[in-house]
mmCIF file of the C-alpha atoms, coordinates in Angstrom:
data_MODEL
# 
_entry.id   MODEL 
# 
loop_
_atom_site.group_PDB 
_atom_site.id 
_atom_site.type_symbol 
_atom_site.label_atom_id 
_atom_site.label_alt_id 
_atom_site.label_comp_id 
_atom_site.label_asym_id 
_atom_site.label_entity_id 
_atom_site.label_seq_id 
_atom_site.pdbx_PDB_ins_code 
_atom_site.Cartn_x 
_atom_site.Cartn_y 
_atom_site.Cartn_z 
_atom_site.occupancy 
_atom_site.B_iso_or_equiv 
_atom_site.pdbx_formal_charge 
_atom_site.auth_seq_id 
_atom_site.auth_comp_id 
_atom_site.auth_asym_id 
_atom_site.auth_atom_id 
_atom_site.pdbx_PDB_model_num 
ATOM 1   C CA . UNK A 1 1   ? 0.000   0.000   0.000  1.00 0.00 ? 1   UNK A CA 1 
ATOM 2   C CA . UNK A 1 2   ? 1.482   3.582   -1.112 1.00 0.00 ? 2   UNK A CA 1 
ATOM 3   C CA . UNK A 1 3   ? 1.106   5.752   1.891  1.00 0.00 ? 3   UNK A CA 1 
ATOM 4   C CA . UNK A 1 4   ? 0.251   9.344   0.561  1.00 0.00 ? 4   UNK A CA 1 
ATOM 5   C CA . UNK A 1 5   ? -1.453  11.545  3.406  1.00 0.00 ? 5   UNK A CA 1 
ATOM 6   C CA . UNK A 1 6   ? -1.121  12.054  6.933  1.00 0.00 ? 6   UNK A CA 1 
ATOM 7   C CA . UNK A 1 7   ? -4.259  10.456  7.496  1.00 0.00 ? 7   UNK A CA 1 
ATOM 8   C CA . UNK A 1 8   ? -3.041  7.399   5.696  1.00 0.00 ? 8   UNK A CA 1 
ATOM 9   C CA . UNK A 1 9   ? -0.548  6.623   8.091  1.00 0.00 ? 9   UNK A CA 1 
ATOM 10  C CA . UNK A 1 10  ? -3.369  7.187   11.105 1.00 0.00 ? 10  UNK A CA 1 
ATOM 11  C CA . UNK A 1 11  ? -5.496  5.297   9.770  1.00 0.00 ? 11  UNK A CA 1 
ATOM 12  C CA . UNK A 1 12  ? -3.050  2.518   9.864  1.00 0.00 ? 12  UNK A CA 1 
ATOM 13  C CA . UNK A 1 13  ? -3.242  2.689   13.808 1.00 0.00 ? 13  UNK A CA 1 
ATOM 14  C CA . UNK A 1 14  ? -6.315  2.072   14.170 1.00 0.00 ? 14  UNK A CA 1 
ATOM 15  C CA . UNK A 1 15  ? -6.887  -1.315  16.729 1.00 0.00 ? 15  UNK A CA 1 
ATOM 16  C CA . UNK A 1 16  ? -8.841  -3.952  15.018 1.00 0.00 ? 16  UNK A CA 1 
ATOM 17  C CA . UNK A 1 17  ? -10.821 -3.922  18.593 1.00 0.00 ? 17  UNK A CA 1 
ATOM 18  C CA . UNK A 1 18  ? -12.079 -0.561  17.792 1.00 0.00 ? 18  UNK A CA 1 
ATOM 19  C CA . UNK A 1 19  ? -14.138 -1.210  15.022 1.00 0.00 ? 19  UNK A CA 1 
ATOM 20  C CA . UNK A 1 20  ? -17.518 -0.006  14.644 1.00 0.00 ? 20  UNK A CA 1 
ATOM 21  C CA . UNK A 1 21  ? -19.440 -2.589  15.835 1.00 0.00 ? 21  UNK A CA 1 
ATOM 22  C CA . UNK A 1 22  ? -23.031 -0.795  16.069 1.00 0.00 ? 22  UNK A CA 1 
ATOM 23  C CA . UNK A 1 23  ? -22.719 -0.725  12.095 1.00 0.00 ? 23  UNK A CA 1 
ATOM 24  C CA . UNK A 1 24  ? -25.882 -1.912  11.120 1.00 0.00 ? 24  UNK A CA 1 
ATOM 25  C CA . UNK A 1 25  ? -27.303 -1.759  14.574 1.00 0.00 ? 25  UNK A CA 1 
ATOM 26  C CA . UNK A 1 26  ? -30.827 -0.494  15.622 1.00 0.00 ? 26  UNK A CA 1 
ATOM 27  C CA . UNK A 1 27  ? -28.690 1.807   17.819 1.00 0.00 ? 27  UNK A CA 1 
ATOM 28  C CA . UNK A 1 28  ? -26.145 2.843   16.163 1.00 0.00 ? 28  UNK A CA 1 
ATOM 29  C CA . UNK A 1 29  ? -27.560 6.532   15.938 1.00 0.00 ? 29  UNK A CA 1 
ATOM 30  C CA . UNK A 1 30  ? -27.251 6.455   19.301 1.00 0.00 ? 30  UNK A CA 1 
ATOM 31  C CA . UNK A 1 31  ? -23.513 5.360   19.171 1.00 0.00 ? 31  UNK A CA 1 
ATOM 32  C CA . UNK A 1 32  ? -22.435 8.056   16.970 1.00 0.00 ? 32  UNK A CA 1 
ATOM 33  C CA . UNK A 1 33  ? -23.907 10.669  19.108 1.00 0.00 ? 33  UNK A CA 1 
ATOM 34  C CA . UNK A 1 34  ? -21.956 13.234  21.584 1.00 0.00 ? 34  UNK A CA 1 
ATOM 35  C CA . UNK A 1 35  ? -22.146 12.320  24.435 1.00 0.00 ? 35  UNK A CA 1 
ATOM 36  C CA . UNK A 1 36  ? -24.303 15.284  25.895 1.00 0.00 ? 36  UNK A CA 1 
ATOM 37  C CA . UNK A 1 37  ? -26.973 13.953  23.418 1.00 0.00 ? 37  UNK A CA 1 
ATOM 38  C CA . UNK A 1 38  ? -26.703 10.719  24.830 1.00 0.00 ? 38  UNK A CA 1 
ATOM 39  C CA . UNK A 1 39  ? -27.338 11.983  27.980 1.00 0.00 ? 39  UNK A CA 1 
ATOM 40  C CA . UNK A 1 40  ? -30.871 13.603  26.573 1.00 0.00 ? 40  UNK A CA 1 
ATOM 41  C CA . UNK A 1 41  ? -31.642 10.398  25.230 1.00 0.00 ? 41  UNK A CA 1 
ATOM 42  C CA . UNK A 1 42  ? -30.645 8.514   28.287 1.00 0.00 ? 42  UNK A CA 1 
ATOM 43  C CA . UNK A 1 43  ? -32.950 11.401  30.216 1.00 0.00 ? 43  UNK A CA 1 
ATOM 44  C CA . UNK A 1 44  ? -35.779 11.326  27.840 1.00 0.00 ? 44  UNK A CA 1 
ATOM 45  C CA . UNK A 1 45  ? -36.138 7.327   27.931 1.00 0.00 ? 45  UNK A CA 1 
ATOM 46  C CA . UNK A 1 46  ? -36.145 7.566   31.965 1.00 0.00 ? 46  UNK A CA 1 
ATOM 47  C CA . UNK A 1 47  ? -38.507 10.137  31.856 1.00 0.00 ? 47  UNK A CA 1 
ATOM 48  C CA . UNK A 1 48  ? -40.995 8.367   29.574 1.00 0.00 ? 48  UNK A CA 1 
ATOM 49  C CA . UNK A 1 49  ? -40.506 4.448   31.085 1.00 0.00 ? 49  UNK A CA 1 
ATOM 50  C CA . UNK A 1 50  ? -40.929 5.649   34.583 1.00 0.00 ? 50  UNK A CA 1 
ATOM 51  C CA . UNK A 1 51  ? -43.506 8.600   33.663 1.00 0.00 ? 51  UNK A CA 1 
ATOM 52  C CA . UNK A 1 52  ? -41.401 11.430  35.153 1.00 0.00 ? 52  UNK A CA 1 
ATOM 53  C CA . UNK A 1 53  ? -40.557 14.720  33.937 1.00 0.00 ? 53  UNK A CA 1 
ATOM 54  C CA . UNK A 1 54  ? -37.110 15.997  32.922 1.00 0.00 ? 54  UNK A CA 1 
ATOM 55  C CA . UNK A 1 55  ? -35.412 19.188  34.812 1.00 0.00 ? 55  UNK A CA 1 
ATOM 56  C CA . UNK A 1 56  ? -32.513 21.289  32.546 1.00 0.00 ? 56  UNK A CA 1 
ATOM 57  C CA . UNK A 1 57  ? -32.532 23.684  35.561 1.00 0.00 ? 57  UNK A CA 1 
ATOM 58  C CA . UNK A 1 58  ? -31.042 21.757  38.241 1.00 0.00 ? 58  UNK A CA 1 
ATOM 59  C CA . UNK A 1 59  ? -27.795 20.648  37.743 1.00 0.00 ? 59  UNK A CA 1 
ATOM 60  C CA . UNK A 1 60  ? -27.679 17.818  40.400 1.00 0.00 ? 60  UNK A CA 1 
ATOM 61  C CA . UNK A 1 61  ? -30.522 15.621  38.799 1.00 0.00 ? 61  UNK A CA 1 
ATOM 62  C CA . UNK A 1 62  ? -32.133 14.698  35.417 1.00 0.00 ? 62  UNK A CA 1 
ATOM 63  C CA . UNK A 1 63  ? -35.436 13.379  35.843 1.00 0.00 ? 63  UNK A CA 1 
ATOM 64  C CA . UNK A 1 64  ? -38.127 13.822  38.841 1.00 0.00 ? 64  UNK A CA 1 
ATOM 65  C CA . UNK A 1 65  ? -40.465 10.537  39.498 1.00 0.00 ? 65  UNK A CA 1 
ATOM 66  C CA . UNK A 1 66  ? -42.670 11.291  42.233 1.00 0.00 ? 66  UNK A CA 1 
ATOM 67  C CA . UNK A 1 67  ? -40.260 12.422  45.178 1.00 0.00 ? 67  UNK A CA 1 
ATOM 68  C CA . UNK A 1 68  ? -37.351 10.615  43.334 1.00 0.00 ? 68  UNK A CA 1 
ATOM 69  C CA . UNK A 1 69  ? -35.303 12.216  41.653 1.00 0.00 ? 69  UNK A CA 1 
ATOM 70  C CA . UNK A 1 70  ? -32.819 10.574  39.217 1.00 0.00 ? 70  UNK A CA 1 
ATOM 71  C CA . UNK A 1 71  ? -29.251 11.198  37.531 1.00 0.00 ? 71  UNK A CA 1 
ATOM 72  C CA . UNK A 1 72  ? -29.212 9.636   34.495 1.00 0.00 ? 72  UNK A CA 1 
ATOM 73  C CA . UNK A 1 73  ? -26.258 8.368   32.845 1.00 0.00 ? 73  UNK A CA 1 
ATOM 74  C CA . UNK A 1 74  ? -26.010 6.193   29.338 1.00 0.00 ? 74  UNK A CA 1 
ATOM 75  C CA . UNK A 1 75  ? -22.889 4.365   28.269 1.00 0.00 ? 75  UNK A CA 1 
ATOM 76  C CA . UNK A 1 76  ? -22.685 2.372   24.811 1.00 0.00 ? 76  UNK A CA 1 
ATOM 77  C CA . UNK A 1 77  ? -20.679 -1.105  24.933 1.00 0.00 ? 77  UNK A CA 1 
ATOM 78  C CA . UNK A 1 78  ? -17.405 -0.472  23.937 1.00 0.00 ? 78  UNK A CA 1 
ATOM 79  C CA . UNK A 1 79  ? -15.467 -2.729  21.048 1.00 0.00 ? 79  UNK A CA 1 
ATOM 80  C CA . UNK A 1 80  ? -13.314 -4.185  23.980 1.00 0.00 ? 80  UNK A CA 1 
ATOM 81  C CA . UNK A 1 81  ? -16.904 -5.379  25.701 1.00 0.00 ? 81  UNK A CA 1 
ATOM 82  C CA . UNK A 1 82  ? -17.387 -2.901  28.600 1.00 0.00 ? 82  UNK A CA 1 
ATOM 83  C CA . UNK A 1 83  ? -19.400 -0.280  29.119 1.00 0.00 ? 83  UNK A CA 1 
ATOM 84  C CA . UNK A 1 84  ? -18.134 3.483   30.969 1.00 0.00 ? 84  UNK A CA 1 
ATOM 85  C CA . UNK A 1 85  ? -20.143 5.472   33.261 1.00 0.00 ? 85  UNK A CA 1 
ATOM 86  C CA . UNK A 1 86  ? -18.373 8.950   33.897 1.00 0.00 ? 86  UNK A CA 1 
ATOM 87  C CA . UNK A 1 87  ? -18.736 11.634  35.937 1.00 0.00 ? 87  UNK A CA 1 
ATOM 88  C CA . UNK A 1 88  ? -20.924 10.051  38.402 1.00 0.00 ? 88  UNK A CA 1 
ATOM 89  C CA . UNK A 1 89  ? -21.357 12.490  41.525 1.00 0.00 ? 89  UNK A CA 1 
ATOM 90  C CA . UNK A 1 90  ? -22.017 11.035  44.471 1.00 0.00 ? 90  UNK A CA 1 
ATOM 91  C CA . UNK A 1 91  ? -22.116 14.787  46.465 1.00 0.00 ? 91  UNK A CA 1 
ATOM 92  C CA . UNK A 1 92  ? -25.546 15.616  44.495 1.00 0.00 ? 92  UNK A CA 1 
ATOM 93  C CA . UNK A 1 93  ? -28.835 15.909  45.858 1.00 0.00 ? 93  UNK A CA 1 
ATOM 94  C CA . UNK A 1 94  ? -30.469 12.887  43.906 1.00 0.00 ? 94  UNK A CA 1 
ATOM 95  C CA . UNK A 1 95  ? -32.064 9.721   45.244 1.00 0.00 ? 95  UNK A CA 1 
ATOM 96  C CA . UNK A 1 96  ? -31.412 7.748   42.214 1.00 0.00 ? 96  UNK A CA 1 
ATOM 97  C CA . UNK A 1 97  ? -28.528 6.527   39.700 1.00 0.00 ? 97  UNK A CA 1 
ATOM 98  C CA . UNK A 1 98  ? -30.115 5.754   36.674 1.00 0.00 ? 98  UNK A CA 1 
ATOM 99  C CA . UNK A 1 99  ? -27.440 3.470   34.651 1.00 0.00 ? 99  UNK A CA 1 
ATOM 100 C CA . UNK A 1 100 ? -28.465 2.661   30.860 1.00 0.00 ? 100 UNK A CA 1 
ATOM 101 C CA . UNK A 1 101 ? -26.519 -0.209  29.026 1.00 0.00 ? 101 UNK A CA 1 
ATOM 102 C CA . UNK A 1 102 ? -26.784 0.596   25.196 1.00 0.00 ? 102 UNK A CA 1 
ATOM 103 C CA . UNK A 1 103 ? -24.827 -2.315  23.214 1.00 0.00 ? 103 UNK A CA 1 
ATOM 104 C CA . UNK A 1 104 ? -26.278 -3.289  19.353 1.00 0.00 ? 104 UNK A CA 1 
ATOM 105 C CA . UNK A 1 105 ? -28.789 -5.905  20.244 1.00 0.00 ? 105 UNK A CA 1 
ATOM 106 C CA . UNK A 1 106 ? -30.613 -4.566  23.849 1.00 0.00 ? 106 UNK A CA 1 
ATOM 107 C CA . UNK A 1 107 ? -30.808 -1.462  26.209 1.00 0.00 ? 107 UNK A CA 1 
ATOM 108 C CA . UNK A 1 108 ? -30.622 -2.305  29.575 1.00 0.00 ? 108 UNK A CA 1 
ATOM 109 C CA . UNK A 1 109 ? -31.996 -0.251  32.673 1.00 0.00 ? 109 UNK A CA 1 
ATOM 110 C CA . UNK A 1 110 ? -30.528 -0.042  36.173 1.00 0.00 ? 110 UNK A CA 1 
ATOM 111 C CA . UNK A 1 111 ? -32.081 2.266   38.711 1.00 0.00 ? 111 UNK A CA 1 
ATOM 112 C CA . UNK A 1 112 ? -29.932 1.977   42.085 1.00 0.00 ? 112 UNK A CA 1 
ATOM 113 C CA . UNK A 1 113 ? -30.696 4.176   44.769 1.00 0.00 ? 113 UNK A CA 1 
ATOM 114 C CA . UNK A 1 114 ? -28.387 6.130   45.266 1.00 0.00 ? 114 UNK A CA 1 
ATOM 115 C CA . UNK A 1 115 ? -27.353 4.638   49.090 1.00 0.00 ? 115 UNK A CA 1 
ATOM 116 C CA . UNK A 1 116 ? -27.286 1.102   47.670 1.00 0.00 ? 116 UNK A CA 1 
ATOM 117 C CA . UNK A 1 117 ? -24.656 2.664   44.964 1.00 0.00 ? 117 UNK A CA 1 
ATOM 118 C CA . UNK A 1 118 ? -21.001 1.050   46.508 1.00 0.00 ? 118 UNK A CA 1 
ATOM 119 C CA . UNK A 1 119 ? -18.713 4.098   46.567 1.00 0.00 ? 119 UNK A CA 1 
ATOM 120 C CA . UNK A 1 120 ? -15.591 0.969   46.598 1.00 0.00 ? 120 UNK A CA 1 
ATOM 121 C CA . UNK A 1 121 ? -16.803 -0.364  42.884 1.00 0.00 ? 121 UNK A CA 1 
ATOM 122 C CA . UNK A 1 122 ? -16.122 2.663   41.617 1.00 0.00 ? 122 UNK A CA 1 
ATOM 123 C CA . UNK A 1 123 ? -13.077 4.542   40.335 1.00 0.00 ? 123 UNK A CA 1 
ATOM 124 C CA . UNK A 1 124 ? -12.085 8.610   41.164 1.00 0.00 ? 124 UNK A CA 1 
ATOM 125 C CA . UNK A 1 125 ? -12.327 10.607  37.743 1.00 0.00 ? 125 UNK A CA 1 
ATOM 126 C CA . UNK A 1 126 ? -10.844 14.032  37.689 1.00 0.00 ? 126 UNK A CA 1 
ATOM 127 C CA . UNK A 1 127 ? -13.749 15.717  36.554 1.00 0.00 ? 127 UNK A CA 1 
ATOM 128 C CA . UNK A 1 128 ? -12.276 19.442  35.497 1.00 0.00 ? 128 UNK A CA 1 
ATOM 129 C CA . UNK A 1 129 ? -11.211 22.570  37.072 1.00 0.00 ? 129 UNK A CA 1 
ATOM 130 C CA . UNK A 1 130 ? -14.922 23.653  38.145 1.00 0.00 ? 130 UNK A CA 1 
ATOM 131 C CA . UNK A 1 131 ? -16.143 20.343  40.048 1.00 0.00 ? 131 UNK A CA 1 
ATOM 132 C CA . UNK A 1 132 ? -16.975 20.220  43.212 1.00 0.00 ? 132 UNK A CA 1 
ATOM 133 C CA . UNK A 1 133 ? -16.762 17.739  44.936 1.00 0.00 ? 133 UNK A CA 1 
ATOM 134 C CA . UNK A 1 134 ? -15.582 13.906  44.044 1.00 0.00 ? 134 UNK A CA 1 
ATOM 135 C CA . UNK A 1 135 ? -16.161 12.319  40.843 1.00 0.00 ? 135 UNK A CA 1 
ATOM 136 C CA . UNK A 1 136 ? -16.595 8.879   39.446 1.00 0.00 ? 136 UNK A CA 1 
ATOM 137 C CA . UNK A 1 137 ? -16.688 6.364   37.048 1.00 0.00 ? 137 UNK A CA 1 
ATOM 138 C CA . UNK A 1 138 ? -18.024 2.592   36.984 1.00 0.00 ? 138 UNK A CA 1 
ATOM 139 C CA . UNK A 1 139 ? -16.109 0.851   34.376 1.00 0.00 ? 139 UNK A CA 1 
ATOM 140 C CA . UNK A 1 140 ? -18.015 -2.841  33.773 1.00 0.00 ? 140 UNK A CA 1 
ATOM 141 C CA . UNK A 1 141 ? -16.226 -5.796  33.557 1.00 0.00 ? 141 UNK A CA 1 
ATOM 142 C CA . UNK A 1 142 ? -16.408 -8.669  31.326 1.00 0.00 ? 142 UNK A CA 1 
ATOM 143 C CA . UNK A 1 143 ? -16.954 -10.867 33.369 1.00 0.00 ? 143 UNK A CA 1 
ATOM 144 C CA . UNK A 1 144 ? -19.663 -11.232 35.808 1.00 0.00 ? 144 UNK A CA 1 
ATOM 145 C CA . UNK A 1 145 ? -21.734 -7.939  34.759 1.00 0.00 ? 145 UNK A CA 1 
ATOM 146 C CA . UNK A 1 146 ? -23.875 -6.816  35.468 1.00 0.00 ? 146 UNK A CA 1 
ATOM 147 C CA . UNK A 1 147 ? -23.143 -6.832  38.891 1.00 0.00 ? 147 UNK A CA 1 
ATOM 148 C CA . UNK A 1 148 ? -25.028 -7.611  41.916 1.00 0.00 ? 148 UNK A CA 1 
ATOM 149 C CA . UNK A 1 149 ? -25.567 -4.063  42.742 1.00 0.00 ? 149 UNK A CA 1 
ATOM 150 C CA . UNK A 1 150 ? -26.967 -3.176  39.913 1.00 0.00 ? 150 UNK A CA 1 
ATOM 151 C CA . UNK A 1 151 ? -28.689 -6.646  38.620 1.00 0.00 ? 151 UNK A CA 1 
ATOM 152 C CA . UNK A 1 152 ? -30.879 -6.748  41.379 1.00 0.00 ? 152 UNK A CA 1 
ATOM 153 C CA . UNK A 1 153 ? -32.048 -2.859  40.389 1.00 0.00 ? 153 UNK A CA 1 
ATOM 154 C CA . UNK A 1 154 ? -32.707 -3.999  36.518 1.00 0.00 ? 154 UNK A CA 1 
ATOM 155 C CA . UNK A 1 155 ? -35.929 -2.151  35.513 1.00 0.00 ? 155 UNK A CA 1 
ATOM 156 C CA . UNK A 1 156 ? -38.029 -3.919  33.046 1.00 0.00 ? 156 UNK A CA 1 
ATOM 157 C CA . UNK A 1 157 ? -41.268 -2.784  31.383 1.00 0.00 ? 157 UNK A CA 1 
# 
């Protein structure tokens, strides 16, 4: 192969374990989204399964259900087989972490409230200059996942 641009040489970088695997997938709009639109999709689909509204002017919640009140965070499978939830505050006034599973085939729901969510499961993010407070991710595992802390929380319709 004759190598004539700059992004011809990137290109051959590229891991084969990063290949688009939601190609062809019912949801693969919803992988090629930024990620603060798959955040309104992740909100929107609480809101609408659990027949709450959404709030954009509260910052420490997504989605009131009654008295709960629910962050929402969405996280499509990744090539290697996991799945990323980021900047999960555990400081904010919700009663709720709503964790949605987006891989090609199925969307999974996990609602854990929020003092069944084990602070030792997940990992400190640096989450910018203008966080307060400590920030999170839960980073799935192949193995064994979901886990017990959030299996037995599955929502179904």
């Amino acid at each position: 192969m004759i190598v004539t641009t700059i992004e011809d040489i990137v290109d051959g970088f590229k891991p084969e374990d990063e290949t688009d695997h939601f190609t062809d997938s019912r949801f693969e709009w919803i992988w090629k989204m930024a990620n603060a639109s798959k955040g309104e999709i992740g909100e929107r689909l609480i809101a609408r399964v659990r027949n709450g509204t959404r709030v954009t002017d509260v910052e420490e919640y997504d989605v009131v259900v009654g008295s709960e009140k629910h962050e929402v965070k969405l996280a499509c499978l990744r090539a290697r087989g996991t799945y990323a939830w980021n900047q999960i505050r555990l400081d904010y006034d919700y009663t709720h972490l709503s964790l949605i599973a987006v891989n090609p085939e199925v969307i999974r729901i996990f609602i854990v409230p929020k003092n069944k969510i084990p602070e030792d499961r997940l990992n400190r993010q640096h989450g910018g200059k203008n966080t307060d407070g400590d920030n999170y991710v839960y980073e799935s595992k192949k193995r064994n996942w979901p886990p017990d802390w959030m299996l037995k929380y599955e929502f179904t319709l």
